[in-house]
C-alpha positions as CSV (number, residue, x, y, z in Angstrom):
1,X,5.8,-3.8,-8.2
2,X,2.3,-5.9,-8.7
3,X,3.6,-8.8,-6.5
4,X,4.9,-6.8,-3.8
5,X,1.3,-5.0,-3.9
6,X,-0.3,-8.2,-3.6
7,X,1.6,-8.8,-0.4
8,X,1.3,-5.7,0.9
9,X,-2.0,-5.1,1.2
10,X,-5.4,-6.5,2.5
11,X,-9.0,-5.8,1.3
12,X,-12.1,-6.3,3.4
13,X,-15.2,-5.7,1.6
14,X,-18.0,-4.2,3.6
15,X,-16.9,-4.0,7.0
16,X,-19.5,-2.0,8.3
17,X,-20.0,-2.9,12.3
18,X,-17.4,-6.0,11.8
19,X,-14.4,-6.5,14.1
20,X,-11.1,-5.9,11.2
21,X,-7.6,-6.9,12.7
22,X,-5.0,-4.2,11.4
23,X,-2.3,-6.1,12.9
24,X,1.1,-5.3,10.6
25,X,-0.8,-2.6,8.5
26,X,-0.4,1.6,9.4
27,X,-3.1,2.9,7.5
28,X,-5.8,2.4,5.2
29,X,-8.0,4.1,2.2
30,X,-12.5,3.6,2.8
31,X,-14.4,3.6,-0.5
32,X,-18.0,4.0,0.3
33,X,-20.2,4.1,-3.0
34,X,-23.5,5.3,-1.9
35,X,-26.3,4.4,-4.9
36,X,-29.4,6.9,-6.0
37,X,-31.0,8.2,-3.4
38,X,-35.3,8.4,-3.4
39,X,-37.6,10.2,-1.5
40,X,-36.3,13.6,-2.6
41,X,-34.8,14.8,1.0
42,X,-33.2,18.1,1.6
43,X,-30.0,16.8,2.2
44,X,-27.9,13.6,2.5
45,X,-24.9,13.1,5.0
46,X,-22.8,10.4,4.9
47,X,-20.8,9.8,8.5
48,X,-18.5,7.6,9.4
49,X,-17.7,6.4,13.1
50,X,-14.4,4.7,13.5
51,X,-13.6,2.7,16.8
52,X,-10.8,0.5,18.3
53,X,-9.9,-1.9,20.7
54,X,-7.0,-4.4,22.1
55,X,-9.5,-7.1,21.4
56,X,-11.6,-8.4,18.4
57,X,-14.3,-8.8,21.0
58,X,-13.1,-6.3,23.6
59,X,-14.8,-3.2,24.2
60,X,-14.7,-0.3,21.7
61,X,-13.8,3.2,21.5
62,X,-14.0,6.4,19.6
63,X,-10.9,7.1,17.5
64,X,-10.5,10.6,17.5
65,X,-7.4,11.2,15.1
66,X,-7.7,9.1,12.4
67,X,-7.5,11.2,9.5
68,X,-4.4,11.9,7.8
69,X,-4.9,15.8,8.2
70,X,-5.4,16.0,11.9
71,X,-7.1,19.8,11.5
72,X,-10.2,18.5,10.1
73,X,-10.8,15.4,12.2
74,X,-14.2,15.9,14.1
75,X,-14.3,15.2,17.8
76,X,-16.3,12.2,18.1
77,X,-15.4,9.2,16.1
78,X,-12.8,11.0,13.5
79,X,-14.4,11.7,9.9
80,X,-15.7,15.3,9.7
81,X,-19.3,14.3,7.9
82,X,-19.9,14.5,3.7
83,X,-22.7,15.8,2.3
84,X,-23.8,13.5,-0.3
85,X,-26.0,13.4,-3.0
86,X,-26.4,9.8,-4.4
87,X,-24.6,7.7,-7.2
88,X,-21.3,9.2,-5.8
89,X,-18.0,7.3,-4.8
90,X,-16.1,8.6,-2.0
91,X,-12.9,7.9,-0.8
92,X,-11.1,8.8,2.4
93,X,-7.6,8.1,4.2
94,X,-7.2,7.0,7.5
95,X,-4.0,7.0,9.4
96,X,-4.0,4.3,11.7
97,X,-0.9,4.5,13.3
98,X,-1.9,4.8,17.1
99,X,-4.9,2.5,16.5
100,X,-5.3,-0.3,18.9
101,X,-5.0,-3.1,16.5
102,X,-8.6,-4.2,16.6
103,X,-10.7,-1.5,14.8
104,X,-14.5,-1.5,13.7
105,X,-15.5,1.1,10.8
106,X,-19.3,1.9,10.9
107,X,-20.7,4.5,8.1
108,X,-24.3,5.8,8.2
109,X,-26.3,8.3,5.6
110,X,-28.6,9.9,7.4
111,X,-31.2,12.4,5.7
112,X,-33.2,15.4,5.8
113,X,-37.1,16.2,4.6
114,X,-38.6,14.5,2.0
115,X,-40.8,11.3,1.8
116,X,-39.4,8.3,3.1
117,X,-36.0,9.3,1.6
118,X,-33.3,6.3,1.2
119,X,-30.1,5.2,-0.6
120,X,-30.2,2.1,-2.2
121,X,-26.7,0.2,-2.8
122,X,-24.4,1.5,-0.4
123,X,-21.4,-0.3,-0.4
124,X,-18.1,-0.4,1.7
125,X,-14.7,-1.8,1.4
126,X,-11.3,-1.2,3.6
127,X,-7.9,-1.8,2.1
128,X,-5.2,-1.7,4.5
129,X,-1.8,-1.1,3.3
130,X,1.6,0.7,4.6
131,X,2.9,-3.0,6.0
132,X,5.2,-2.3,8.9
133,X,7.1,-5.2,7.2
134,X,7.0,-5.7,3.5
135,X,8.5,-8.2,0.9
136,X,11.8,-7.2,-0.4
């Protein structure tokens, strides 16, 4: 089982505004670790736009149905928002099935109140997996 995982999927760390090719892969889990946040807002929300295109340098768009339970997608850009509230790891599945095999993941935190709020060490990786062909 460990070799076949080793061919069978593809980890990109921080691929936040970068061009990632999914060719061969169906899907895909985002760990966004967001670090302590300062400035004591209100609140914290951690969104995450996720576009595709035919091309790596081709002109993208919204995915609308990426999530792997359809009800709660939101309409622009596919993950409903999170509140957050610092020092927190989060995880979330994408279903990329009718993904254009280009696709560019961009996650924001975006606050409320407080003084000069911020979160320090926010960190993304993508690991695609679900080869359409894997090693036997």
């Amino acid at each position: 089982m460990k070799r076949a995982l080793f061919k069978t999927v593809s980890l990109i760390p921080s691929p936040e505004g970068k061009s990632i090719d999914r060719e061969g892969f169906l899907s895909a889990v985002l760990a966004v670790s967001v670090g302590k946040i300062t400035g004591s807002p209100t609140a914290a929300v951690l969104s995450v736009k996720v576009e595709h295109a035919d091309q790596a340098d081709g002109e993208f768009e919204a995915v609308l149905d990426i999530m792997l339970n359809p009800e709660q997608a939101a309409r622009e850009g596919g993950i409903p928002d999170r509140k957050i509230t610092g020092g927190e790891e989060l995880s979330m599945d994408l279903d990329l099935l009718g993904c254009k095999r280009f696709i560019k993941i961009t996650p924001s935190v975006t606050f409320e109140g407080g003084t000069s709020p911020a979160a320090s060490g926010a960190v993304y990786a993508l690991a695609l997996g679900d080869p359409a062909v894997s090693p036997v």
